[in-house]
DONU-500619 format. One record per residue (C-alpha): x, y, z; residue number from 1. Coordinates in nm, 3 decimals, decimal comma. Example, Ala and Ser with C-alpha at 12.3 -4.5 7.8 and 13.67 -1.06 7.14 Angstrom:
(node (1,230 -0,450 0,780) 1),
(node (1,367 -0,106 0,714) 2),
//
This chain:
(node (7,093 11,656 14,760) 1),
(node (7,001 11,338 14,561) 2),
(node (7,105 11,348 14,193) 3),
(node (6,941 11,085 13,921) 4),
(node (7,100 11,037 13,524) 5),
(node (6,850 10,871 13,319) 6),
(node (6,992 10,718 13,014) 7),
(node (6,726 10,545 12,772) 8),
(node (6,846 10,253 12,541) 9),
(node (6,592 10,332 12,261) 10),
(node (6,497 10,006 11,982) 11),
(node (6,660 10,212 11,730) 12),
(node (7,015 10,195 11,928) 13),
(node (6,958 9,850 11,987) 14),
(node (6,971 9,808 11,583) 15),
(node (7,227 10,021 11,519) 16),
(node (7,494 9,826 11,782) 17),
(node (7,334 9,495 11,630) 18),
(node (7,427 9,633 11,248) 19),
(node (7,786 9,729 11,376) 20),
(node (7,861 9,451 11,542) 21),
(node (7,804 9,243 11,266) 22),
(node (8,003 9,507 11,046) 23),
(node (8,301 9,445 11,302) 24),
(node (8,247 9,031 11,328) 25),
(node (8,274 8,985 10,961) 26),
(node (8,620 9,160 10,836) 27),
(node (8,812 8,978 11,110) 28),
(node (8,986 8,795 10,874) 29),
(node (9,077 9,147 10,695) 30),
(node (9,170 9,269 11,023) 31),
(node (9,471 8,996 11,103) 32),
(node (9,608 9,015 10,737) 33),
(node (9,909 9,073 10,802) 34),
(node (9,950 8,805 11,048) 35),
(node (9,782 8,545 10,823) 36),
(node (10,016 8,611 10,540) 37),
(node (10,321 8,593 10,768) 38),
(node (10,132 8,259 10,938) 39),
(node (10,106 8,089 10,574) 40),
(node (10,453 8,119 10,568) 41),
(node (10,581 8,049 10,845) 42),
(node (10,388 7,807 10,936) 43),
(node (10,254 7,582 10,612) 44),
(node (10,552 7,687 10,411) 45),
(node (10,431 7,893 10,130) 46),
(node (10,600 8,150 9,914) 47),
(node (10,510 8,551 9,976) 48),
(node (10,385 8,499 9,647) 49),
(node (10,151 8,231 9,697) 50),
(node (10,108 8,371 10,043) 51),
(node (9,969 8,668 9,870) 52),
(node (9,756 8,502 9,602) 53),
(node (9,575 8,283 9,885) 54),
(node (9,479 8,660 10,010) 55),
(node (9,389 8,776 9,712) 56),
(node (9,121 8,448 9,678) 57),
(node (8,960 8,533 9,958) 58),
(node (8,905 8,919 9,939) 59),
(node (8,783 8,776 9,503) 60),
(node (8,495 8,596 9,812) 61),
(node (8,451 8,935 9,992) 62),
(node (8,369 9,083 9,639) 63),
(node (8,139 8,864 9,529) 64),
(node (7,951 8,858 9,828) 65),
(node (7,898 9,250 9,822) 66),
(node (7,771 9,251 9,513) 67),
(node (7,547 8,957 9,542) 68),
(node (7,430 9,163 9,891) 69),
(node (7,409 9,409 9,672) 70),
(node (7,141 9,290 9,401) 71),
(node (6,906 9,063 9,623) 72),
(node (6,878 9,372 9,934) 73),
(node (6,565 9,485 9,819) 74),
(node (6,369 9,131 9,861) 75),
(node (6,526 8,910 10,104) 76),
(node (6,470 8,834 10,500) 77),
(node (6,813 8,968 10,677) 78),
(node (6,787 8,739 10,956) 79),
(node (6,772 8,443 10,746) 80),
(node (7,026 8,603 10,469) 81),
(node (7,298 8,705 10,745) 82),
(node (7,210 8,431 10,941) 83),
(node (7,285 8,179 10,656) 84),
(node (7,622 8,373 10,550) 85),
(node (7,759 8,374 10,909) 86),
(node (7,752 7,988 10,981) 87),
(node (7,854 7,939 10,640) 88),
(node (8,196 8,180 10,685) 89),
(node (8,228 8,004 11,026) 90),
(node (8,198 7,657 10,837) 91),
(node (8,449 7,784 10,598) 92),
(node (8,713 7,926 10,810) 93),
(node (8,701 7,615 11,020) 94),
(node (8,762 7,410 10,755) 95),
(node (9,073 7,538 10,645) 96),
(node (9,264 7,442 10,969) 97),
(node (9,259 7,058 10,855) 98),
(node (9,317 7,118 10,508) 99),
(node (9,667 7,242 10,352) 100),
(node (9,658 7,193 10,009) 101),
(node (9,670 7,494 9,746) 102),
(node (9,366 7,427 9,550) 103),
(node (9,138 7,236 9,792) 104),
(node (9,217 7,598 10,036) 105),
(node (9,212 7,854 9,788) 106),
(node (8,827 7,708 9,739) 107),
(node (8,764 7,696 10,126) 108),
(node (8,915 8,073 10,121) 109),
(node (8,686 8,170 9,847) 110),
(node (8,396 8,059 10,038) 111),
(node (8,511 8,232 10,347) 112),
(node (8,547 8,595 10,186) 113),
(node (8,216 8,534 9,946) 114),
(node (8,016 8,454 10,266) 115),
(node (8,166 8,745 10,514) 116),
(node (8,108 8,984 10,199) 117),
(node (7,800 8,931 10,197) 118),
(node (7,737 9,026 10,622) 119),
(node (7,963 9,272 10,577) 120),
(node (7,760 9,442 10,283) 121),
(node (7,436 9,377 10,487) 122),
(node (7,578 9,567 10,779) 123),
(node (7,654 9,867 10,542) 124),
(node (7,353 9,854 10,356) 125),
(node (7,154 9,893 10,693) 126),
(node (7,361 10,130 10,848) 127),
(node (7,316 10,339 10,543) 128),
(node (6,940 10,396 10,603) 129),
(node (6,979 10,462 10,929) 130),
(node (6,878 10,844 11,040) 131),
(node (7,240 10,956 11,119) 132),
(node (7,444 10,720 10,884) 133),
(node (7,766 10,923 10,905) 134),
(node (7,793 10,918 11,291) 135),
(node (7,715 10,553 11,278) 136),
(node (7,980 10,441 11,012) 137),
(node (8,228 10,653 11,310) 138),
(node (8,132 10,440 11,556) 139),
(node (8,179 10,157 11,345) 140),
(node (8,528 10,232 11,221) 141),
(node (8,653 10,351 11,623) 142),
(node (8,526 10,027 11,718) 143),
(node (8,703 9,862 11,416) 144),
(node (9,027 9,997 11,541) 145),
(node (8,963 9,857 11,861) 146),
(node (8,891 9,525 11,723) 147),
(node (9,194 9,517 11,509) 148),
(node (9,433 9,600 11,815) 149),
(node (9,274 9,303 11,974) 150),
(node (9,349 9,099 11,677) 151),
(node (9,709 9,156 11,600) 152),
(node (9,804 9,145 11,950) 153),
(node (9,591 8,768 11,959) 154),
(node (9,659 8,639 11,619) 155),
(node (10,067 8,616 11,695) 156),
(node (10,011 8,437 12,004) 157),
(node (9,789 8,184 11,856) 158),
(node (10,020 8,096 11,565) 159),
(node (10,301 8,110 11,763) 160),
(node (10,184 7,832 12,012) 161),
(node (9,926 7,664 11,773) 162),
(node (10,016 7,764 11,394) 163),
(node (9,773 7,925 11,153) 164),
(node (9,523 7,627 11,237) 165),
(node (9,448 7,838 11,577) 166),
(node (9,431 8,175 11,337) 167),
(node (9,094 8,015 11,103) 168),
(node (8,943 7,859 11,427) 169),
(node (8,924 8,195 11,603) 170),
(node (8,800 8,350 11,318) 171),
(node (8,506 8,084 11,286) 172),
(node (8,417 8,120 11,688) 173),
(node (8,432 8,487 11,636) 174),
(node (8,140 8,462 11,312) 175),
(node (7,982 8,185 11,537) 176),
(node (7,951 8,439 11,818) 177),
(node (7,810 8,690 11,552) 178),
(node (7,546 8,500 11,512) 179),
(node (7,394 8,580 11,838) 180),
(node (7,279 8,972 11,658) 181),
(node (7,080 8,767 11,388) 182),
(node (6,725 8,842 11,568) 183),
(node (6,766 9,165 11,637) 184),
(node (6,802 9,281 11,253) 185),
(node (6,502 9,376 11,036) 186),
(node (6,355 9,106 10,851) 187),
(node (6,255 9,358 10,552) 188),
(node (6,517 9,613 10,397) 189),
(node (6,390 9,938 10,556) 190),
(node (6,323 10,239 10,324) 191),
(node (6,555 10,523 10,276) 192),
(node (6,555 10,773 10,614) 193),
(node (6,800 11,041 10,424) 194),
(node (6,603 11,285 10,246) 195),
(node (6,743 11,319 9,893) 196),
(node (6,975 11,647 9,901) 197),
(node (6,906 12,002 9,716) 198),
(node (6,989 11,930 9,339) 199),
(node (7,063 11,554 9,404) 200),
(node (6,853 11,489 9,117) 201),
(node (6,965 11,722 8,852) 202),
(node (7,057 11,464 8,577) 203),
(node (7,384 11,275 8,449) 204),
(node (7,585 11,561 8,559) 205),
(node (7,581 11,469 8,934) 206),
(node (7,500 11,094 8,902) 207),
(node (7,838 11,011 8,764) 208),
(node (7,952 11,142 9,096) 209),
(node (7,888 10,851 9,304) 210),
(node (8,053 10,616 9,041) 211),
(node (8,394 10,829 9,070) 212),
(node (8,381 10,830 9,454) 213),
(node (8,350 10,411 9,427) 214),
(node (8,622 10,407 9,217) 215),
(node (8,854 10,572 9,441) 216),
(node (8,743 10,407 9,724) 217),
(node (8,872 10,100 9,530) 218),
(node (9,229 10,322 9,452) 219),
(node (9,238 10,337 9,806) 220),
(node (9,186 9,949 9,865) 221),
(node (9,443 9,876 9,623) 222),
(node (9,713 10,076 9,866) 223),
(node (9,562 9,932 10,153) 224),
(node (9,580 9,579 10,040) 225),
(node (9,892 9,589 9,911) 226),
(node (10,065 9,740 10,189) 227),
(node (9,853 9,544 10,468) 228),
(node (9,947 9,239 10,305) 229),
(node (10,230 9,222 10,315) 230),
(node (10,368 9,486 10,621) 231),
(node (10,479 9,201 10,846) 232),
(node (10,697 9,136 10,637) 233),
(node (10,824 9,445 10,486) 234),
(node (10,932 9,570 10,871) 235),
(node (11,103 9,256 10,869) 236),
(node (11,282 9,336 10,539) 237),
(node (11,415 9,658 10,612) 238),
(node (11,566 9,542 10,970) 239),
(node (11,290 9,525 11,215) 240),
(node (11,240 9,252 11,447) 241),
(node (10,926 9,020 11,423) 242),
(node (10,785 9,142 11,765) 243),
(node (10,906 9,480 11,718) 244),
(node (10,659 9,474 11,388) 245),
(node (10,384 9,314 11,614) 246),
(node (10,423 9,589 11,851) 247),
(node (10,363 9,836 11,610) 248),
(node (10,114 9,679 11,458) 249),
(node (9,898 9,679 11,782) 250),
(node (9,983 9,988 11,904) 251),
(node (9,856 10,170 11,620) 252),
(node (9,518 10,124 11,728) 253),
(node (9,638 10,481 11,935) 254),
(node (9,657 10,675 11,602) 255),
(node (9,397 10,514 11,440) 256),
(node (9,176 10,540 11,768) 257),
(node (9,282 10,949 11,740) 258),
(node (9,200 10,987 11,379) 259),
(node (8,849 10,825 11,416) 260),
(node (8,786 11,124 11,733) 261),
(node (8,913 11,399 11,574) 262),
(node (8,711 11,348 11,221) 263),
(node (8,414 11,502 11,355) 264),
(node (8,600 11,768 11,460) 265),
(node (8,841 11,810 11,167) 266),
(node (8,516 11,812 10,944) 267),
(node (8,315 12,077 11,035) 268),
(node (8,638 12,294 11,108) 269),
(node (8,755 12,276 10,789) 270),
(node (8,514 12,111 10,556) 271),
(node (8,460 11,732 10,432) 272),
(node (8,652 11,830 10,106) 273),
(node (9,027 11,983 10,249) 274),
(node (9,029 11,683 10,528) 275),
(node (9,002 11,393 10,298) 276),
(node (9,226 11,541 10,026) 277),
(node (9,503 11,619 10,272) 278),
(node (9,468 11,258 10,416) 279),
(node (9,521 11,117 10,131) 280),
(node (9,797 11,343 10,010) 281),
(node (9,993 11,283 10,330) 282),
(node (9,987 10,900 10,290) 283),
(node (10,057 10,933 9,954) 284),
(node (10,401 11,133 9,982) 285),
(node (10,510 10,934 10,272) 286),
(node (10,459 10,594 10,064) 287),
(node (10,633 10,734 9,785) 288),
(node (10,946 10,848 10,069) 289),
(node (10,966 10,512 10,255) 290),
(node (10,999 10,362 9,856) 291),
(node (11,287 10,618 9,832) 292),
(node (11,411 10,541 10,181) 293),
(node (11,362 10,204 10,243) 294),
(node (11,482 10,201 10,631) 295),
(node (11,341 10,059 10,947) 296),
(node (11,304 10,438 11,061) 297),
(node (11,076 10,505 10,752) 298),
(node (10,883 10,236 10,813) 299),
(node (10,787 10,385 11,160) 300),
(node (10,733 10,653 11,010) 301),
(node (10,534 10,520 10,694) 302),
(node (10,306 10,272 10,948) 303),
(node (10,217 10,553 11,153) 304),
(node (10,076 10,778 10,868) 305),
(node (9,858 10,529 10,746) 306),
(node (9,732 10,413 11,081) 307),
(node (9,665 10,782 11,137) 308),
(node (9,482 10,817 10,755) 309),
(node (9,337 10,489 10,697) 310),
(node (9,009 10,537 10,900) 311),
(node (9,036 10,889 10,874) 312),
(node (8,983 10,878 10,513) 313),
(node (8,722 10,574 10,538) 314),
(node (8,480 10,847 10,736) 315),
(node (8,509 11,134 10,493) 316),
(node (8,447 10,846 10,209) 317),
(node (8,142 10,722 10,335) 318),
(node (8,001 11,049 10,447) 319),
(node (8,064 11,201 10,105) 320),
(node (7,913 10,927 9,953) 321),
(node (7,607 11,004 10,232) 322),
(node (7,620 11,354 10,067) 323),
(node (7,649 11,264 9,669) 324),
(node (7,386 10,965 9,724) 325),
(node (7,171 11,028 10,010) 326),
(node (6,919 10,723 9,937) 327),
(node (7,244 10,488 10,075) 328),
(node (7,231 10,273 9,753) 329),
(node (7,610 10,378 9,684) 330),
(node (7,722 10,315 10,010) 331),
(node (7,609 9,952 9,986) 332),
(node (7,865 9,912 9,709) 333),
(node (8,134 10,009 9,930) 334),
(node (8,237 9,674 9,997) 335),
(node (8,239 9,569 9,638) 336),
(node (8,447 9,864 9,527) 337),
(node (8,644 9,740 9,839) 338),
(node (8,653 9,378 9,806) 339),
(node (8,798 9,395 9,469) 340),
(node (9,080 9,675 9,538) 341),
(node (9,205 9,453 9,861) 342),
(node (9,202 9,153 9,593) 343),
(node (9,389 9,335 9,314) 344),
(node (9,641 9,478 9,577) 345),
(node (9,768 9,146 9,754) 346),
(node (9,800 8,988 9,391) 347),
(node (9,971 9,305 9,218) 348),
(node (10,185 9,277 9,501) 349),
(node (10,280 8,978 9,502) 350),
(node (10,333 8,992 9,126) 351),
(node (10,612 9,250 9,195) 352),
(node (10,755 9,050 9,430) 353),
(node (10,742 8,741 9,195) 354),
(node (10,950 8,967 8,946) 355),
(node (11,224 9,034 9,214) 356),
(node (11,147 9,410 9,237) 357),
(node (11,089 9,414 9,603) 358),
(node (10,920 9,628 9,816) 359),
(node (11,023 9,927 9,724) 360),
(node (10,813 9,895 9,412) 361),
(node (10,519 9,735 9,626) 362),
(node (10,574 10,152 9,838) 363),
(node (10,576 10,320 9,487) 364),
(node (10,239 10,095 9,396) 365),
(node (10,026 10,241 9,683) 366),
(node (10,181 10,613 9,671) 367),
(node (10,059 10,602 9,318) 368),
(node (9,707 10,469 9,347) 369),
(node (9,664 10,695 9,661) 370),
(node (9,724 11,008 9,478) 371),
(node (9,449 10,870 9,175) 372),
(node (9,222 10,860 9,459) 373),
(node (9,297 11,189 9,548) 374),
(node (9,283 11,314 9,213) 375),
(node (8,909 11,154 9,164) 376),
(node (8,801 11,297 9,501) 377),
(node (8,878 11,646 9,394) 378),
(node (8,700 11,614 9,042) 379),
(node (8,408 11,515 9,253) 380),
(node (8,424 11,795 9,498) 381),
(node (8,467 12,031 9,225) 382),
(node (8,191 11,888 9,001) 383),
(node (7,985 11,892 9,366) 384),
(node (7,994 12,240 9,483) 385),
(node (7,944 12,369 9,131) 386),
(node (7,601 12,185 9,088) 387),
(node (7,558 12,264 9,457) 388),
(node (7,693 12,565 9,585) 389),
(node (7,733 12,414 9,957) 390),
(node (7,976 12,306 10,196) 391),
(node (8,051 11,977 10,222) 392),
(node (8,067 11,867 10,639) 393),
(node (8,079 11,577 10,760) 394),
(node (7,690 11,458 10,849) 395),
(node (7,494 11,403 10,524) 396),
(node (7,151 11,623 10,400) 397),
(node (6,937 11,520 10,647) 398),
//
């Protein structure tokens, strides 16, 4: 008995692994946070303040980028835009190996985030219009995970033999290698393939509900980048070896890797809405106990929830932006709304540090600005299903 599979690799797939592979080559910076803010230290003898200012620069870059992405989509050539962006950000990153110096890097780091905001926005902005945007954004984030294991289990051993000099140049061969998914992107920005929801039109009432869901995306980002920042060094502070932290840090790629498989599942069993308000509710409480607790056991515990939430919550945020905004325009500001929460967060962070109020306030920063988010979410959801009296899943109007 002879048995045959037949698999076909269709153009359209080709696109889509060409848009998230560019998604994944351009936050690897964002990725190996941690690591670089411990490198700086460590290695070219700055502060955690400065440390976290120099952070804060270059996610001002990834900002900027998404929003100039963000107002030239509509008329320029993406192989030529992206194209341009990566060898800049390569340029950049490189560049920052020979040269120390506060000013002449925070410039260099500037350049860096403004460049790899703008790829990353262009991989958004075309996975947006893509048929099935929500399932692609999963496959994006999974393979994010992966990516970031691979980092923060790299980036150690490279500073560690090298310094932080190794850290930029990997970064720059990794946005060199991007490069190679230039020619397979459109050259146009494609038109909308998400038909516009029932009642996604109705007026003011329901187009203020993108702008909430952006802003607590950024809420989000500010707990993220506060806590990412500087979490190499927190474990350290409340009695945790370096490579124990490193460990950790790698290994939650398992959680995260979970969260990202059960979404799917977790979405249609119990609607969009209940999934990402418990997420965020959960990380929320358990930031506020580690700030109450501040031991190494809580900061197992506190490191595991948001490896387990993170993504989790970064699924049901894009695909109920999919279902507020079907056209995709709102989910092409992601990175913006992004980019400046993961700016704010490092600084505000390193602001309470400055003051001498430790970590514990840095815990009680996040737990706070990851129960706003939660609070805007279910405003939105309520707002939603009165204008629209359906359930939100987890795949967009189609």
């Amino acid at each position: 008995m002879r048995f045959t599979t037949t698999f076909t690799i269709s153009r359209q797939h080709v696109l889509v692994g060409a848009e998230i592979a560019l998604a994944i080559g351009s936050v690897a910076s964002i990725l190996g946070m941690p690591v670089i803010v411990g490198a700086l230290q460590d290695g070219w003898g700055y502060t955690a303040e400065y440390a976290g200012y120099i952070t804060s620069v270059d996610l001002a870059g990834l900002l900027s980028g998404s929003i100039l992405t963000s107002l030239v989509a509509h008329r320029v050539d993406w192989r030529w835009y992206v194209g341009t962006a990566l060898a800049l950000s390569a340029a950049c990153n490189a560049l920052c190996a020979p040269f120390h110096g506060i000013v002449l890097l925070c410039a260099l780091r500037f350049g860096a985030g403004l460049t790899s905001g703008a790829t990353y926005a262009s991989s958004l902005t075309l996975l947006s219009r893509q048929p099935k945007p929500s399932a692609a954004f999963s496959i994006m984030i999974l393979l994010q995970v992966i990516a970031n294991a691979a980092v923060l289990a790299l980036f150690p051993l490279l500073n560690e033999r090298w310094g932080p000099e190794a850290i930029f140049f990997a970064i720059a061969a990794v946005l060199a290698i991007s490069l190679g998914v230039t020619p397979l992107l459109p050259r146009r920005d494609p038109r909308p393939c998400v038909a516009a929801a029932p009642g996604a039109a109705r007026g003011p009432r329901l187009s203020l509900l993108p702008a909430l869901c952006l802003m607590a995306v950024a809420l989000f980002y500010v707990t993220i980048g506060s806590y990412w920042a500087y979490a190499e060094r927190m474990g350290i502070e409340f009695g945790m070896s370096l490579q124990q932290v490193h460990w950790l840090l790698s290994a939650g790629v398992v959680l995260s890797a979970a969260a990202c498989l059960s979404a799917r599942v977790v979405g249609h069993r119990f609607g969009q809405s209940r999934a990402l308000l418990g997420a965020l509710s959960l990380l929320s409480a358990t930031l506020f106990a580690h700030g109450l607790l501040p031991t190494a056991a809580m900061f197992v515990i506190n490191l595991g929830v948001l490896q387990l939430c993170w993504n989790f919550i970064d699924i049901f945020q894009l695909g109920t932006l999919a279902v507020v905004d079907p056209s995709g325009r709102s989910a092409a500001l992601v990175p913006a709304a992004q980019g400046a929460a993961l700016a704010a967060g490092p600084a505000a962070a390193g602001f309470i540090l400055g003051l001498g109020k430790g970590y514990t306030a840095v815990l009680f920063l996040g737990g706070s600005a990851t129960a706003l988010a939660a609070v805007a979410y279910a405003f939105v959801h309520r707002r939603y299903h009165r204008g629209i009296p359906v359930r939100l899943s987890l795949e967009p109007v189609e």
